[in-house]
N, C-alpha and C positions, 0 to 999 in steps of 0.2 A: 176585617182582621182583628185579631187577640192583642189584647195589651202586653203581653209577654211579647210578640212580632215587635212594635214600637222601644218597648224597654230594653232590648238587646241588641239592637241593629243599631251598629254605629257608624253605619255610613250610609243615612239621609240622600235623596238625591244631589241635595242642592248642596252636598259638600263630598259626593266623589266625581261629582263631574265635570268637566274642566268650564272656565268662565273667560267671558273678556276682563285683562287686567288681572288675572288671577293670582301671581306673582305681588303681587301687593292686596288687591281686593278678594276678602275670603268669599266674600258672600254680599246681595243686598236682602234687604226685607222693607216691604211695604205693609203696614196697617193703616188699617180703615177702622175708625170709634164711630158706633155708630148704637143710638137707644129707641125702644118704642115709644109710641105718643101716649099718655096717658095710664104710665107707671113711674112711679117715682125709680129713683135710682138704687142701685144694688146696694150702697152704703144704708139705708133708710129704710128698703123696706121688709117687709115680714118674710117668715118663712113660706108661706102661703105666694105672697106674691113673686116669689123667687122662683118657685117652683113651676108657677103658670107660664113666667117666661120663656123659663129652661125648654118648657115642654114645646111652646109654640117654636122659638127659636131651632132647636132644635126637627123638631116636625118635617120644619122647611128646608133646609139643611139637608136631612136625609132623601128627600123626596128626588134630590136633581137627579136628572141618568145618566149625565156623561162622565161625572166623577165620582169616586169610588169613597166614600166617606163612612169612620168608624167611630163610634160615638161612647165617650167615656166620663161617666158619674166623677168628679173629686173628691166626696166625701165619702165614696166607696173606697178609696185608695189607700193603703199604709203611705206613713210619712217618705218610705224610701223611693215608694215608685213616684210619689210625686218629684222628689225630688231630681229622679234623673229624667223626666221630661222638661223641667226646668234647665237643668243640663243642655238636656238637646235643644230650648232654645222654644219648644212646642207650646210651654207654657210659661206664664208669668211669676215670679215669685208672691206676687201678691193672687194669683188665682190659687198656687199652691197654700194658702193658708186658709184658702173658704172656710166657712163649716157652718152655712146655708147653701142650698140647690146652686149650684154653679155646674158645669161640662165643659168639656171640649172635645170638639170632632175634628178629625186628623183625618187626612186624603193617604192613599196606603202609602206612595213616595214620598211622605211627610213634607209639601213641598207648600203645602196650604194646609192651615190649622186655624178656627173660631173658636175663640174662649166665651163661651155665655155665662156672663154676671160678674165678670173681674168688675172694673172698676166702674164700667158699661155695659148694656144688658149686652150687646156684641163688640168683636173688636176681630175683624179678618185680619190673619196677615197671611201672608206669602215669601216666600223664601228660596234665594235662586242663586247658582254658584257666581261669583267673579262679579265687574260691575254692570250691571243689568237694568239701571231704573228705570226707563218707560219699558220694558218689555215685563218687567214684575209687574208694573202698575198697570197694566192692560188687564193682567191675568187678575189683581184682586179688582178693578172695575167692573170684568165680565160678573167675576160672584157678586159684589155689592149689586148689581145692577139688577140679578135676577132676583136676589132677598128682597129686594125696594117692590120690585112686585108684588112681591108674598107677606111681604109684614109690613106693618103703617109707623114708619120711621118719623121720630121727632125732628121737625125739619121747620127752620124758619125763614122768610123769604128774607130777613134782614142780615138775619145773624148765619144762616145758613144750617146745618145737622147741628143741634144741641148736644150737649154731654154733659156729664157728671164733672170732670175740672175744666173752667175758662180755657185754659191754656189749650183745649184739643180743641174749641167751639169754627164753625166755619165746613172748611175742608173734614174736617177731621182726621186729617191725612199723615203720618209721621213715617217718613221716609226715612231710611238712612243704610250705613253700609258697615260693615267691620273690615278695618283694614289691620294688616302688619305692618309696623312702621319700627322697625328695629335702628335704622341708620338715622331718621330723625331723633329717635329716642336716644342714641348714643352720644349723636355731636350739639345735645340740648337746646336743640328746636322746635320741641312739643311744649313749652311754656308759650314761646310768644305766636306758635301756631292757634293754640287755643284760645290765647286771648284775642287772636286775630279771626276767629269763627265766631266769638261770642258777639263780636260787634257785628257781625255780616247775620246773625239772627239764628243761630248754629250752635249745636251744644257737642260737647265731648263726653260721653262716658265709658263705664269700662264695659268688659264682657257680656254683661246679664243685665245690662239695662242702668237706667236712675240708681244709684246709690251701690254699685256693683264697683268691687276695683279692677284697675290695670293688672290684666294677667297676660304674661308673657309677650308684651309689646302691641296688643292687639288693643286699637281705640275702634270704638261705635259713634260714628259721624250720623249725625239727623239734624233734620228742621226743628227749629224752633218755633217759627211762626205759622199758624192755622188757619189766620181770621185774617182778611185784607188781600187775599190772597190766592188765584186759581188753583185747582192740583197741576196742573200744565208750567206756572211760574214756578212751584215750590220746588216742583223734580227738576228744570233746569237752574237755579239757584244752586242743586247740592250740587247736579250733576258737574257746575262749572269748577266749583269749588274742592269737590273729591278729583276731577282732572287736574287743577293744580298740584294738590298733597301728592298726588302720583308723580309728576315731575320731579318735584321737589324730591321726593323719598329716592326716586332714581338716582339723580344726580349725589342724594348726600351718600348712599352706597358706592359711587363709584370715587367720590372723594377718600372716601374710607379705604378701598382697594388700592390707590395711587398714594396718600399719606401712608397709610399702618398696613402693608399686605402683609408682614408675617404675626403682626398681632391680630388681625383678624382673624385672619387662618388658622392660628392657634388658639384662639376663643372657641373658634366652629367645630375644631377637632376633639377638643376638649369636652366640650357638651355632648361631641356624638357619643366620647366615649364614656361619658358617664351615664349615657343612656343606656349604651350595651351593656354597663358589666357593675353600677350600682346596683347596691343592695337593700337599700334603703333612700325614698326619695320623699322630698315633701310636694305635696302642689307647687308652690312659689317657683321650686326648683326645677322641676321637672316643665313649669313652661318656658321657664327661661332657656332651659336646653333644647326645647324644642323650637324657640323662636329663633335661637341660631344655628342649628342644624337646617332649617328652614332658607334661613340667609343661604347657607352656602347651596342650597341646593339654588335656588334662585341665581347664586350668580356663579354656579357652574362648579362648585367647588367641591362637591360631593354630589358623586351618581350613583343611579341605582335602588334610590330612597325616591318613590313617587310623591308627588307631593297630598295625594289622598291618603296614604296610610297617616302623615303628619295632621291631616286633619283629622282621622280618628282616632288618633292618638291624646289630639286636645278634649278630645269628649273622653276619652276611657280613664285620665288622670285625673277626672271628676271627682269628689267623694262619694257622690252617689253611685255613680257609675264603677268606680272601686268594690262597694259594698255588692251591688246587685251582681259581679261577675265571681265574688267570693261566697254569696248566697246566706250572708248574714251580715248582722249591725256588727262593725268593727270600730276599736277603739284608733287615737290616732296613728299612736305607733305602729298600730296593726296594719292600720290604710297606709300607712310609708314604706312596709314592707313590701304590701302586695301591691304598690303602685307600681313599685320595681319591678317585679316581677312581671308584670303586663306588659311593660315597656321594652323588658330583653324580650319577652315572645315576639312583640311585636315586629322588631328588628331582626330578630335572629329569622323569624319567618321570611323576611326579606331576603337576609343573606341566601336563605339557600336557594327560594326561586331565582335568585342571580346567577348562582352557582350552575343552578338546572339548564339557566340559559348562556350560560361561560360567559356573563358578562362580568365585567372590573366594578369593584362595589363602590369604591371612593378612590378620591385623588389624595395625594396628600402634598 
């Protein structure tokens, strides 16, 4: 497939289709870091050696037959297309900035994508609706497993697969999940949750990874630890621990419904409505609306809104994704206008296949 396929579809497999937990869990992703034996690392080395790896890595990649794999240059790319596969999550912020031989090859349901040369001469991940960790990490084992055939991975018997930072050495394995967690975040339970993961070996960040902020309620839960440690231990580790935050997030929504049900309800209603009929929206704003339009839909309090248009909606109020559907670089005011505007199609689009089906759009 064309990169214009990948650049305009916003809705990935692995976020229109329904998952276990999905009601809290948006998605999981599993990466696999993994470098060849006898090349220095992406950071170090030449243009020359970058491009020999691109090419091997690469090579092997294309060759499978069961999966459908589309392979794209980064330094062929304008700033904006990179940016909104960033967005979708396909690539790394830090692969976004190459400008030595780096790729990435995308599977057509975008559900598996390898960056060659980010921070590692590879790094598979995989990406699958709701919570799903040993059934993601099957799927990225099966590929790690047939590239370990085809390329001569730096692998130690002590240390285990080498990398470019300590911190990935071992496993190589950095599992984690993106949840919505709006009811913990409301009744300020996300401080001593976090500090309560950071001592279990567990890091919290935002949307887009390391150094990415909190948008719209949505935390990214993963492993910490690499080294010491089986891929079999570390996926049951999170898995224990991402089933707790689920409990928890349950319960602190339904506290919220039996303490405050009409200030909830008017929060929810509130947001819906300034998604339909604002004129002018900034990001910040536009996920906060969508994270509790979200809520209510999760606890019944608005019908009629799938909860997959709400996840295409998280990728379409992107900046990038803003620009690439207005088909040029816009200024911010401009991206606030037209975020809006995306937003009422998107909804209004709703309304009427409701209407088509005489179903009731919301409670109030």
């Amino acid at each position: 497939m064309n990169l214009e396929h990948f650049l305009k579809n916003e809705a990935p497999s692995w976020m229109s289709k329904d998952g276990v937990d999905a009601d809290i869990v948006i998605s999981t992703r599993i990466r696999l870091a993994r470098n060849l034996a006898g090349y220095r690392y992406p950071r170090s080395f030449s243009e020359q050696e970058a491009k020999h790896v691109d090419d091997v890595v690469t090579n092997a990649l294309t060759n499978i037959n069961n999966v459908m794999f589309s392979h794209f240059t980064i330094k062929e790319m304008p700033a904006l297309q990179r940016q909104v596969l960033v967005e979708k999550h396909l690539i790394s912020p830090l692969l976004a900035k190459k400008e030595k031989s780096a790729s990435v090859v995308i599977s057509n349901d975008e559900s598996i994508s390898v960056m060659v040369n980010e921070e590692d001469h590879l790094r598979i991940q995989c990406l699958a609706p709701g919570f799903q960790l040993l059934e993601t990490y099957e799927i990225a084992d099966k590929l790690d497993s047939y590239l370990e055939k085809h390329l001569p991975y730096a692998f130690d018997e002590t240390f285990g697969y080498l990398t470019s930072c300590p911190t990935n050495v071992g496993t190589g394995l950095r599992a984690s999940v993106m949840m919505h967690l709006p009811a913990l975040t409301m009744s300020n339970q996300m401080k001593v949750i976090t500090q309560m993961l950071t001592r279990l070996g567990m890091v919290v960040r935002g949307i887009y990874g390391e150094g990415s902020e909190n948008l719209g309620n949505m935390y990214q839960i993963s492993n910490q630890v690499t080294l010491g440690k089986t891929e079999q231990e570390i996926l049951e580790d999170l898995q224990n621990v991402v089933s707790q935050i689920i409990q928890n997030e349950r319960k602190a929504r339904q506290s919220l419904m039996k303490q405050a049900p009409i200030a909830l309800e008017d929060r929810i209603q509130r947001a819906l409505g300034t998604l339909r009929y604002a004129r002018v929206m900034t990001s910040d704003e536009a996920a906060t609306c969508l994270s509790n339009v979200r809520l209510g839909v999760d606890l019944g309090l608005i019908k009629g809104i799938p909860i997959s248009i709400l996840n295409e909606c998280m990728i379409l109020i992107q900046q990038g994704f803003v620009q690439q559907y207005a088909g040029t670089t816009l200024q911010a005011t401009e991206r606030d206008l037209f975020r809006a505007k995306l937003l009422r199609e998107k909804l209004n689009s709703v309304d009427e296949n409701s209407k088509e089906k005489g179903e009731e759009k919301y409670d109030v």
